[in-house]
N, CA, C and O atoms as a Tripos MOL2 file, in Angstrom:
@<TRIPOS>MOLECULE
protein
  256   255    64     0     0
PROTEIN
NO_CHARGES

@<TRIPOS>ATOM
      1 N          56.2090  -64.2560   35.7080 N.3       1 UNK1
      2 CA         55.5010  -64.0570   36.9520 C.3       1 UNK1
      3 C          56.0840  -62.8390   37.6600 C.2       1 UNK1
      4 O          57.2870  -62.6090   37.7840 O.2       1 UNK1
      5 N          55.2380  -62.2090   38.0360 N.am      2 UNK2
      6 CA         55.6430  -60.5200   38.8850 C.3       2 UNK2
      7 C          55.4350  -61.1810   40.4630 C.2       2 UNK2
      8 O          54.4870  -61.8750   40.8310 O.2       2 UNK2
      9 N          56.7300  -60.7070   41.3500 N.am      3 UNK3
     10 CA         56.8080  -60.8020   42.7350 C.3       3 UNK3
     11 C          56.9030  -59.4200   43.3010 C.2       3 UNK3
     12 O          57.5490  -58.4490   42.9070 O.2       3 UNK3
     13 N          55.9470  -59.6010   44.5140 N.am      4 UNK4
     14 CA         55.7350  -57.9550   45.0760 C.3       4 UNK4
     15 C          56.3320  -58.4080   46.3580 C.2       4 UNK4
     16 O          55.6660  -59.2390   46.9740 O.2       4 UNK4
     17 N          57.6610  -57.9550   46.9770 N.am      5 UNK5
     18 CA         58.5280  -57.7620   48.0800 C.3       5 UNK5
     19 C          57.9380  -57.1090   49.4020 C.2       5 UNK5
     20 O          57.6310  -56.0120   48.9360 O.2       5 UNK5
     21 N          57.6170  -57.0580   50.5840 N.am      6 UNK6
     22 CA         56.7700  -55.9780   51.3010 C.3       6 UNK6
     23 C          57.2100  -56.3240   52.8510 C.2       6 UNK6
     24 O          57.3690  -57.4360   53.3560 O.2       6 UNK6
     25 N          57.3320  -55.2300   53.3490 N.am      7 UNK7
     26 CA         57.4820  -55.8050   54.8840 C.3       7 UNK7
     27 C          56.1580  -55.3330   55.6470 C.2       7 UNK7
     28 O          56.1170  -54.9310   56.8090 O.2       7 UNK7
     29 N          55.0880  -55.4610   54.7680 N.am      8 UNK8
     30 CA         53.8690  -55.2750   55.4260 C.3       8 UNK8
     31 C          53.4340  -56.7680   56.1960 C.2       8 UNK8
     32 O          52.7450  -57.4790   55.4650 O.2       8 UNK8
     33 N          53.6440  -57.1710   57.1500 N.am      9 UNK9
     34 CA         52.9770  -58.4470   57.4860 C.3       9 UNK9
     35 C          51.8370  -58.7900   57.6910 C.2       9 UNK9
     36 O          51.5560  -59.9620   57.9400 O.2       9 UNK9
     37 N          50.9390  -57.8190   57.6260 N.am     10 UNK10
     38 CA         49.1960  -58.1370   57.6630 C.3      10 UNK10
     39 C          48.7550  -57.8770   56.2780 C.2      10 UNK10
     40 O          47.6550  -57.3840   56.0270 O.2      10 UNK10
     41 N          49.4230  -58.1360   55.5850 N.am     11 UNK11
     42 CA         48.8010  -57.8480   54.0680 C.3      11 UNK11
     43 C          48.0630  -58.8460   53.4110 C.2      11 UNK11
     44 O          47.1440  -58.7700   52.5950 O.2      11 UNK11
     45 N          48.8840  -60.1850   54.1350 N.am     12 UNK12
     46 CA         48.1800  -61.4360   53.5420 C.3      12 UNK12
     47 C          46.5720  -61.4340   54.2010 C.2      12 UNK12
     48 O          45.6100  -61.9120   53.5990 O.2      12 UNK12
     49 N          46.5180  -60.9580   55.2150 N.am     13 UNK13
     50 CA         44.9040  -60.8770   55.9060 C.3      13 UNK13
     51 C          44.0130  -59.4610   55.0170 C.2      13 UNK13
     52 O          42.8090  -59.2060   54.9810 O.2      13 UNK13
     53 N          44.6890  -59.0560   54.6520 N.am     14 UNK14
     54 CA         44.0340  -57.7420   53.8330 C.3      14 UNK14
     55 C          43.5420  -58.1360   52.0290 C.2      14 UNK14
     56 O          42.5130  -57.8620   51.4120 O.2      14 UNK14
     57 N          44.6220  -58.7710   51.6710 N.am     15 UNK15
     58 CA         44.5510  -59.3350   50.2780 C.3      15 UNK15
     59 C          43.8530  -60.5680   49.6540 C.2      15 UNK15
     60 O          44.1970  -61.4570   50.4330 O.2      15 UNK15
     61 N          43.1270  -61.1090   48.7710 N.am     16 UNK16
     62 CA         43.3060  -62.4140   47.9200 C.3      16 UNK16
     63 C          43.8960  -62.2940   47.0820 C.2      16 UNK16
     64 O          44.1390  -61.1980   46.5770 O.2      16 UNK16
     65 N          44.3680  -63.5320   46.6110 N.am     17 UNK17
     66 CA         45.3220  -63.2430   45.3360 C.3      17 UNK17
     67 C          44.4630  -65.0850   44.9500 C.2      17 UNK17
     68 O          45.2030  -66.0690   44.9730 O.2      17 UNK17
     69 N          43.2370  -65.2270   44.6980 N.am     18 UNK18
     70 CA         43.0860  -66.1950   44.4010 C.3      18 UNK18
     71 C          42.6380  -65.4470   42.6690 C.2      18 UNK18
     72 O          41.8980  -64.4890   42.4480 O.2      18 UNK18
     73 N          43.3790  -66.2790   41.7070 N.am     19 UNK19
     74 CA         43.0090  -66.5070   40.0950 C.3      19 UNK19
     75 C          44.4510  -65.1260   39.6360 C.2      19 UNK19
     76 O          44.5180  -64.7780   38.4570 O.2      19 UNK19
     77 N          45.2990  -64.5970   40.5180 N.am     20 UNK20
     78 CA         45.9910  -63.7510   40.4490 C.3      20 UNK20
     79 C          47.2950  -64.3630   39.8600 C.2      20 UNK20
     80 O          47.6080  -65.5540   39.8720 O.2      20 UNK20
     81 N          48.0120  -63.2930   39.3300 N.am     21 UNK21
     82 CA         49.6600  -63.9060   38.3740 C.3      21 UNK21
     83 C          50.6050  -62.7180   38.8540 C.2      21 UNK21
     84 O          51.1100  -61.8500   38.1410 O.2      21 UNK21
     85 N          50.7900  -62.9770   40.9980 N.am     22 UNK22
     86 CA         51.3590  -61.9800   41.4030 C.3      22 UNK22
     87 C          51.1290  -63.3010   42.8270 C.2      22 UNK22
     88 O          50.1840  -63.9380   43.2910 O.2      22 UNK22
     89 N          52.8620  -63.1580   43.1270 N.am     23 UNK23
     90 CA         53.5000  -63.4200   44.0860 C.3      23 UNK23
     91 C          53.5960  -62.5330   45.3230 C.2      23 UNK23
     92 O          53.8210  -61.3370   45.1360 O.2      23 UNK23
     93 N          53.4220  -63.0760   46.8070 N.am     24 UNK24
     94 CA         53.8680  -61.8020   47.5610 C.3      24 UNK24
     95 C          55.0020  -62.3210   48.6480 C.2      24 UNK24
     96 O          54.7770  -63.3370   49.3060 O.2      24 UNK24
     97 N          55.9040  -61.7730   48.7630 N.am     25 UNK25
     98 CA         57.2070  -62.3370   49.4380 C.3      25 UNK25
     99 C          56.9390  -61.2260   50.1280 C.2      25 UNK25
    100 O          56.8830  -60.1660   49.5050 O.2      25 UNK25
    101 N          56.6350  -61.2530   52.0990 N.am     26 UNK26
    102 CA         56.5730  -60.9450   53.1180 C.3      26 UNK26
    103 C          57.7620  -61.3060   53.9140 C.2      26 UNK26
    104 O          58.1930  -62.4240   54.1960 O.2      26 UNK26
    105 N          58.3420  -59.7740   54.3110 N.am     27 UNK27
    106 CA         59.5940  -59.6610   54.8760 C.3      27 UNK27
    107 C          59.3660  -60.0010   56.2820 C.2      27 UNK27
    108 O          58.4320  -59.3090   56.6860 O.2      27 UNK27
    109 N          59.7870  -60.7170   57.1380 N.am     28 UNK28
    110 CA         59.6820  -60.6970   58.9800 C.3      28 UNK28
    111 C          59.9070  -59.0170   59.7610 C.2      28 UNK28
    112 O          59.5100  -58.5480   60.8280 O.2      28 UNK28
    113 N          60.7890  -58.4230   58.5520 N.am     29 UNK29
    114 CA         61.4040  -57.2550   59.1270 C.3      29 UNK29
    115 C          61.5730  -56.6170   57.9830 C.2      29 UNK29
    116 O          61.8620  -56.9590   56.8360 O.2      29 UNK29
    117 N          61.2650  -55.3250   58.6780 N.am     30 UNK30
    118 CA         61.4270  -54.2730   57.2110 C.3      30 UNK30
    119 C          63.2260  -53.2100   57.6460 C.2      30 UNK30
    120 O          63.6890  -52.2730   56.9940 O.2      30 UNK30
    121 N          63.7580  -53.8010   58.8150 N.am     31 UNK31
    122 CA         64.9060  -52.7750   58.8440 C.3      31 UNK31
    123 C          66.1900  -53.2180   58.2390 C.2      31 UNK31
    124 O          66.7720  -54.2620   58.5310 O.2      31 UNK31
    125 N          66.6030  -52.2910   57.3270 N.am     32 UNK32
    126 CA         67.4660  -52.2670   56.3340 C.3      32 UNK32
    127 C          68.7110  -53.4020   57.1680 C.2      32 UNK32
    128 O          68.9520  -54.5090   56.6860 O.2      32 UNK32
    129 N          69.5220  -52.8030   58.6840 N.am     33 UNK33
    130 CA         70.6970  -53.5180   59.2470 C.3      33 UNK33
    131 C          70.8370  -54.7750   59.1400 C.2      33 UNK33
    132 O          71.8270  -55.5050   59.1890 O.2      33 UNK33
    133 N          69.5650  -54.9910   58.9640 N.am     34 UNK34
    134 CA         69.3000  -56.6520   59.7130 C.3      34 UNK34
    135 C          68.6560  -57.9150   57.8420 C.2      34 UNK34
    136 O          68.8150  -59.0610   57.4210 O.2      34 UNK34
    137 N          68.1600  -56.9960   57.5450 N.am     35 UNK35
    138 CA         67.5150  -57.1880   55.8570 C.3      35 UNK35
    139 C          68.5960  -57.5340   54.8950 C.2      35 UNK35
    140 O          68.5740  -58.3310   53.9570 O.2      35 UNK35
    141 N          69.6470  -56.6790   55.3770 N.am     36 UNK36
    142 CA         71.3750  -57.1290   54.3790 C.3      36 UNK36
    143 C          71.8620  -58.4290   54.2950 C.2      36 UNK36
    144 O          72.2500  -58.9420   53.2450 O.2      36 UNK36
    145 N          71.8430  -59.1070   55.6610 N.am     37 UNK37
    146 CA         72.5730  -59.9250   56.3530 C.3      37 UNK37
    147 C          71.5420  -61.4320   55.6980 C.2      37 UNK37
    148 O          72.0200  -62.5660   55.7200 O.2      37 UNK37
    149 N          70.0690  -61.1280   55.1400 N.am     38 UNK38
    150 CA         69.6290  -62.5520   54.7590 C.3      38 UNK38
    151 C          69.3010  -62.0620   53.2700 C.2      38 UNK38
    152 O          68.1620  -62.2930   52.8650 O.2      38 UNK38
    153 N          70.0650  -61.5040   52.5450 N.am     39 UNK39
    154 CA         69.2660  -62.0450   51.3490 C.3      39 UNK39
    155 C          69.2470  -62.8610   50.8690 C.2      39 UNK39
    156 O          68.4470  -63.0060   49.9440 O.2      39 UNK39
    157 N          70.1810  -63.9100   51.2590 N.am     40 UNK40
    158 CA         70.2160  -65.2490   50.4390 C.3      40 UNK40
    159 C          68.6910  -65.7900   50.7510 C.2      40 UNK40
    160 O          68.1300  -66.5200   49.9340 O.2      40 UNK40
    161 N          67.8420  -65.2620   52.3790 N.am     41 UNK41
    162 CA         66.8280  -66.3120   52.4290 C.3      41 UNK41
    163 C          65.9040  -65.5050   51.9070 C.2      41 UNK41
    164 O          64.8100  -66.0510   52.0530 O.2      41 UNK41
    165 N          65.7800  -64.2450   51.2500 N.am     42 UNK42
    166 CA         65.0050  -63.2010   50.5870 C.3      42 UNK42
    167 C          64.2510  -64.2430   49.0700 C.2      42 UNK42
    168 O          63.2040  -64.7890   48.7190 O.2      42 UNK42
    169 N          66.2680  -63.8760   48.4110 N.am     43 UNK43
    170 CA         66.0710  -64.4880   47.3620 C.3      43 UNK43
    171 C          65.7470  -66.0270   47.0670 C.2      43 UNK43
    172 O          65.7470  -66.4570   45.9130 O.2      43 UNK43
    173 N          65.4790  -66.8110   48.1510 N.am     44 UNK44
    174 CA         65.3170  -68.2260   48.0650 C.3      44 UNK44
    175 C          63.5870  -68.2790   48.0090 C.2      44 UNK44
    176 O          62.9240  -68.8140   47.1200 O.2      44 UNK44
    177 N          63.0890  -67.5970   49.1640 N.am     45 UNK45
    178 CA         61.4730  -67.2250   49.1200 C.3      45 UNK45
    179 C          61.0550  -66.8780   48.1010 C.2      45 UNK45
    180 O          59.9980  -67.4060   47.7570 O.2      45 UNK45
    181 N          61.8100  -65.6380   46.9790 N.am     46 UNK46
    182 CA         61.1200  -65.5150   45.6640 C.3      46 UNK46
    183 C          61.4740  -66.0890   44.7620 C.2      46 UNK46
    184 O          61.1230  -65.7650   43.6280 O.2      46 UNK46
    185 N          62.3340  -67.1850   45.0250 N.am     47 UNK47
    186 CA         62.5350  -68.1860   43.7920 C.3      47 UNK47
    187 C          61.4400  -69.6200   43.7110 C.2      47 UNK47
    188 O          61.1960  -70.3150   42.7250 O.2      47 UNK47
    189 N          60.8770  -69.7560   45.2080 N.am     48 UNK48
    190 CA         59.8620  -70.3920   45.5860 C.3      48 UNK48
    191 C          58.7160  -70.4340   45.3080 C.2      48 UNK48
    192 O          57.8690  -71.3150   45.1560 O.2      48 UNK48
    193 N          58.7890  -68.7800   45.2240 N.am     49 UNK49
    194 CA         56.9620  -68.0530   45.1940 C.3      49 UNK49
    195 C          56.4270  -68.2400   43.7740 C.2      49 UNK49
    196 O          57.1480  -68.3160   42.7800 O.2      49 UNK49
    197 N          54.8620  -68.3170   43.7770 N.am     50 UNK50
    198 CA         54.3540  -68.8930   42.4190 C.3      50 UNK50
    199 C          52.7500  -68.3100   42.7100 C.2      50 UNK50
    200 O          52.1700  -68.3410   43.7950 O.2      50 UNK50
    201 N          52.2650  -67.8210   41.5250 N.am     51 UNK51
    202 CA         51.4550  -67.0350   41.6430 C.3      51 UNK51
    203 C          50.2830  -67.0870   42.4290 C.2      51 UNK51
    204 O          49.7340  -68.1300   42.7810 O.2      51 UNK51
    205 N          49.8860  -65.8690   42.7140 N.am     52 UNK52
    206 CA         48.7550  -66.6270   44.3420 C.3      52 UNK52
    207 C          49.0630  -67.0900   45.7120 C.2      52 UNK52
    208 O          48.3030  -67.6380   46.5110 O.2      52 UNK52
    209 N          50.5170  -66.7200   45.8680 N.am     53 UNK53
    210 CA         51.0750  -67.6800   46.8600 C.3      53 UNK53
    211 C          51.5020  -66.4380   47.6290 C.2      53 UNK53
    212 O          51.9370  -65.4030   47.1240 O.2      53 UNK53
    213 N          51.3080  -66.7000   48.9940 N.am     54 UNK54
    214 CA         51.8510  -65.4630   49.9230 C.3      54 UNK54
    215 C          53.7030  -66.3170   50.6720 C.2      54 UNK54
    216 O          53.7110  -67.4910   51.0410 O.2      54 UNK54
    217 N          54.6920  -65.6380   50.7180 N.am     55 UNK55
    218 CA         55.7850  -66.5870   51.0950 C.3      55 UNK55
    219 C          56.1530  -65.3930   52.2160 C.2      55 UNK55
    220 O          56.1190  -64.1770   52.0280 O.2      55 UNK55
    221 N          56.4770  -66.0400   53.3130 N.am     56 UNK56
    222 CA         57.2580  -65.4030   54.0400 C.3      56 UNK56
    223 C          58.6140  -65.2970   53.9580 C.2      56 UNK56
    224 O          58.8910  -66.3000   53.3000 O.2      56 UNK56
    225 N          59.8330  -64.6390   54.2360 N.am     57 UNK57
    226 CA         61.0240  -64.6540   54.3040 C.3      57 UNK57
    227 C          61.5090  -64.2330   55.5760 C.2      57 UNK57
    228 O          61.6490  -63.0330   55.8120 O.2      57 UNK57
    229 N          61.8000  -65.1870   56.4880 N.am     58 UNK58
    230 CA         61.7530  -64.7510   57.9430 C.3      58 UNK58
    231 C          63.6500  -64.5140   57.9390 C.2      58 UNK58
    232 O          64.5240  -65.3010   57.5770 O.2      58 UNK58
    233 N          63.7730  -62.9370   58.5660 N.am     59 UNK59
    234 CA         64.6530  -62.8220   58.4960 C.3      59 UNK59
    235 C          65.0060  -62.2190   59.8000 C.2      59 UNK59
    236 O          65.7140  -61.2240   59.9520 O.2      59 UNK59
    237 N          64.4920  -62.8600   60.6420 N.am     60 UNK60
    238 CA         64.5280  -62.4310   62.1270 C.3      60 UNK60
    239 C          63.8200  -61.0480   62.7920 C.2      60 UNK60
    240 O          62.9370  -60.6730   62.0210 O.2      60 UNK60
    241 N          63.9100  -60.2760   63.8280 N.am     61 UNK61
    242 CA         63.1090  -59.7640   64.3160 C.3      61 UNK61
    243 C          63.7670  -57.8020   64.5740 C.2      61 UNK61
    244 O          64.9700  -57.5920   64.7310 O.2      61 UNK61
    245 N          63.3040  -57.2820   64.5690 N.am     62 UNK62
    246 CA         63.9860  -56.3360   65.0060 C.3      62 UNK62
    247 C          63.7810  -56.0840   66.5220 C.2      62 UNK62
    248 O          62.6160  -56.1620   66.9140 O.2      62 UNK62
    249 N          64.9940  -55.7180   67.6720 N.am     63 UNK63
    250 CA         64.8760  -55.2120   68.8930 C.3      63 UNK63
    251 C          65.4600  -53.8630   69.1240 C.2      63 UNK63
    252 O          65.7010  -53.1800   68.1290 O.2      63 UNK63
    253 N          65.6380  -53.5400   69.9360 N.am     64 UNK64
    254 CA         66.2500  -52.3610   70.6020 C.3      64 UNK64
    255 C          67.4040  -52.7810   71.6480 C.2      64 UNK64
    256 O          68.0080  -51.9160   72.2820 O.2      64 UNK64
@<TRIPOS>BOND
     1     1     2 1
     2     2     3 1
     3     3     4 2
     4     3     5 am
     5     5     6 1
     6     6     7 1
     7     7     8 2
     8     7     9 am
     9     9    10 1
    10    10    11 1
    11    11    12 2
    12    11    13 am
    13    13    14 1
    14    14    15 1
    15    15    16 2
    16    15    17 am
    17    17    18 1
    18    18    19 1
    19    19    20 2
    20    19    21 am
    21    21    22 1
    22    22    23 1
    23    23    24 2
    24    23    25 am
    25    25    26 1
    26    26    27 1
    27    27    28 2
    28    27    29 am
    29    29    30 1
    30    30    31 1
    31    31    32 2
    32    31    33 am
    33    33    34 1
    34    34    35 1
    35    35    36 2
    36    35    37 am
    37    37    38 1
    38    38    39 1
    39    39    40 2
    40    39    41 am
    41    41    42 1
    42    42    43 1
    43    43    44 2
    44    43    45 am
    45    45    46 1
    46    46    47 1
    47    47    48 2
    48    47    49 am
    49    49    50 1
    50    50    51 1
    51    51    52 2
    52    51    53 am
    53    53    54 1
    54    54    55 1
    55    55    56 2
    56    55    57 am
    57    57    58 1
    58    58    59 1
    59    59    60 2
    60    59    61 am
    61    61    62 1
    62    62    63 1
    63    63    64 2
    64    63    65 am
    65    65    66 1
    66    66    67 1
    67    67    68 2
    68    67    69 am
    69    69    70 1
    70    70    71 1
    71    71    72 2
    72    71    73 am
    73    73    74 1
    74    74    75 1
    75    75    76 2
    76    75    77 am
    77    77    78 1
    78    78    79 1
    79    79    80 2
    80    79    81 am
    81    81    82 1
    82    82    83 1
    83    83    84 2
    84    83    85 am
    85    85    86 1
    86    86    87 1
    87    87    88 2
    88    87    89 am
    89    89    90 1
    90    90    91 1
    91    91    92 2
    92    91    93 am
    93    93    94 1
    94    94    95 1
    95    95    96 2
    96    95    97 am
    97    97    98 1
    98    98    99 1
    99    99   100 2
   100    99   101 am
   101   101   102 1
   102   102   103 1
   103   103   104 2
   104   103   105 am
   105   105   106 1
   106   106   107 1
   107   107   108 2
   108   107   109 am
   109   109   110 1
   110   110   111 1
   111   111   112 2
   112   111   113 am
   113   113   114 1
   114   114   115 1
   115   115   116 2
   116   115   117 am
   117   117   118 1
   118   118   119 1
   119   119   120 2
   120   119   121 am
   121   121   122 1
   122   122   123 1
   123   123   124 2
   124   123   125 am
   125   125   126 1
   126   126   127 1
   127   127   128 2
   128   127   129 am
   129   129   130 1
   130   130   131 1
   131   131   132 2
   132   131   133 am
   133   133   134 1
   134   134   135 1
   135   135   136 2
   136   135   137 am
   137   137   138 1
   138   138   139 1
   139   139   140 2
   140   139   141 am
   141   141   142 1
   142   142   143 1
   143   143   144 2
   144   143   145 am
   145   145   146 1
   146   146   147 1
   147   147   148 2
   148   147   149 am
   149   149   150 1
   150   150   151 1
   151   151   152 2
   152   151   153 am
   153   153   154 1
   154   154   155 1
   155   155   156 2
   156   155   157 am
   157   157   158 1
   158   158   159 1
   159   159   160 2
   160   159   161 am
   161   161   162 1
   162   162   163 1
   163   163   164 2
   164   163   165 am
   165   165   166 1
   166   166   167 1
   167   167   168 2
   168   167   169 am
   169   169   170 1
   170   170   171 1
   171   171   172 2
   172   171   173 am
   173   173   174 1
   174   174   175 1
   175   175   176 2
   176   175   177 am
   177   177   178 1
   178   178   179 1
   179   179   180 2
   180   179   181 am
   181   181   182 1
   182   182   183 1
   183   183   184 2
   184   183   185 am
   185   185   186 1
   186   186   187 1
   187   187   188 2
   188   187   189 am
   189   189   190 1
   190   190   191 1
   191   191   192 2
   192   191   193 am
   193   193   194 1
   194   194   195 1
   195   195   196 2
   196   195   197 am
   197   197   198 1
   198   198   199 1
   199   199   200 2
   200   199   201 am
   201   201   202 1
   202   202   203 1
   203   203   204 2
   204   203   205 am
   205   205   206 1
   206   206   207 1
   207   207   208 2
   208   207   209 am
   209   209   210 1
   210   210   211 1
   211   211   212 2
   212   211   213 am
   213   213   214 1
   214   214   215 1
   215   215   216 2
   216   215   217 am
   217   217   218 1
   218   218   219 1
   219   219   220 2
   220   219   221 am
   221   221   222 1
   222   222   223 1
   223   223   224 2
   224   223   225 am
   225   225   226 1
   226   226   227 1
   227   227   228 2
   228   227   229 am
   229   229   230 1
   230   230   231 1
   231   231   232 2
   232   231   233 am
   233   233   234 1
   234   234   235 1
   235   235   236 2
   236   235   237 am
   237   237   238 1
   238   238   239 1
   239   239   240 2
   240   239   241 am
   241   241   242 1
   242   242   243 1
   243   243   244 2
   244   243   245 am
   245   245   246 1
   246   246   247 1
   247   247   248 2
   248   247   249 am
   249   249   250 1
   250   250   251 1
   251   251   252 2
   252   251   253 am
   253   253   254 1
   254   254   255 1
   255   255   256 2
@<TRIPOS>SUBSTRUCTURE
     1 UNK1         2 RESIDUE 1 A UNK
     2 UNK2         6 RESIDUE 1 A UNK
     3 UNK3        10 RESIDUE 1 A UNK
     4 UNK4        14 RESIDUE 1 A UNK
     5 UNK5        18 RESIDUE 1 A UNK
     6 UNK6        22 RESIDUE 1 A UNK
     7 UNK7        26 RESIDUE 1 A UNK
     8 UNK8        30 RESIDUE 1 A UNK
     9 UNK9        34 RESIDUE 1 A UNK
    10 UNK10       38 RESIDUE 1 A UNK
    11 UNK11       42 RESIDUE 1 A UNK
    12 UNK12       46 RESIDUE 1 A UNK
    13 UNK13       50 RESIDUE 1 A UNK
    14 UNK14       54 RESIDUE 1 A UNK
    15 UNK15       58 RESIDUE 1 A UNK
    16 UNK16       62 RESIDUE 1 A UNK
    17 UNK17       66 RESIDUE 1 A UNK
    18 UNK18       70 RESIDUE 1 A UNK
    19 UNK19       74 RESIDUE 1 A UNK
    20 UNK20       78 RESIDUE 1 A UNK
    21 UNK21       82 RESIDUE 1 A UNK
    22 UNK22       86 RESIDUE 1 A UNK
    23 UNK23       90 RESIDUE 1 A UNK
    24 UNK24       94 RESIDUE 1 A UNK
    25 UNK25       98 RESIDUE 1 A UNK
    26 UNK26      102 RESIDUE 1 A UNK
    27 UNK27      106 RESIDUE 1 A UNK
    28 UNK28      110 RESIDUE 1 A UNK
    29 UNK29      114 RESIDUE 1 A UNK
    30 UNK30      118 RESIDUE 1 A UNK
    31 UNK31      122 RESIDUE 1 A UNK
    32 UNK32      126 RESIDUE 1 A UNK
    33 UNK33      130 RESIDUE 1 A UNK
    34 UNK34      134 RESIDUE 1 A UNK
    35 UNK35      138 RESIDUE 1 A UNK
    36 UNK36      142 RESIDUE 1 A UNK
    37 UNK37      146 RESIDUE 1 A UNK
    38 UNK38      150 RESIDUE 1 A UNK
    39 UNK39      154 RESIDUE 1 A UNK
    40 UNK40      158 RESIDUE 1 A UNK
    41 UNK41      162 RESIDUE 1 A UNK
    42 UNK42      166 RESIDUE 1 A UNK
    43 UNK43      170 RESIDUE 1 A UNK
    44 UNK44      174 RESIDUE 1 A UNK
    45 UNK45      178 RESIDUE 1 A UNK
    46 UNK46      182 RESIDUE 1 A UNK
    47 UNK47      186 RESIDUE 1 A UNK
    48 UNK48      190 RESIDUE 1 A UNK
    49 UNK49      194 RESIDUE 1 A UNK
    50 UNK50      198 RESIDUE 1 A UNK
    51 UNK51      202 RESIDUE 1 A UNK
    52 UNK52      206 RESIDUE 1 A UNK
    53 UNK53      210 RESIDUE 1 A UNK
    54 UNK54      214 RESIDUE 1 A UNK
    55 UNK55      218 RESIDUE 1 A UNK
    56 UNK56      222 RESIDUE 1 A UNK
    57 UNK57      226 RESIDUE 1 A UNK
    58 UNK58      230 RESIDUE 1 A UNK
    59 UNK59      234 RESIDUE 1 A UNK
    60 UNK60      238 RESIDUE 1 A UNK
    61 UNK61      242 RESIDUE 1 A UNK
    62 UNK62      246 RESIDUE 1 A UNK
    63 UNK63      250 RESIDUE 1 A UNK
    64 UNK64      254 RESIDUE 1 A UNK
């Protein structure tokens, strides 16, 4: 099974992935500082994900 990683968060409203053999693991945040600090919950979302399936990996938010 192929997993596509993305910190696009409107992608799942853009895409189907119905009859598809492609995972999509959706980042909360695409900034690198903050992206380091969860990969454990990165890699837990794409050990989850199964084809057709959109997974989030909420890894908190970015501020200023």
């Amino acid at each position: 099974m192929d997993v596509f990683v993305t910190g696009d968060t409107t992608l799942r409203y853009e895409q189907n992935l119905t009859g598809r053999h492609l995972a999509i693991v959706v980042l909360s945040v695409n900034y690198w500082p903050i992206l380091k600090d969860h990969a454990g919950k990165i890699l837990a979302a794409i050990e989850v994900a199964r084809p057709g399936w959109f997974v989030v990996a909420d890894c908190g938010k970015f501020s200023r």
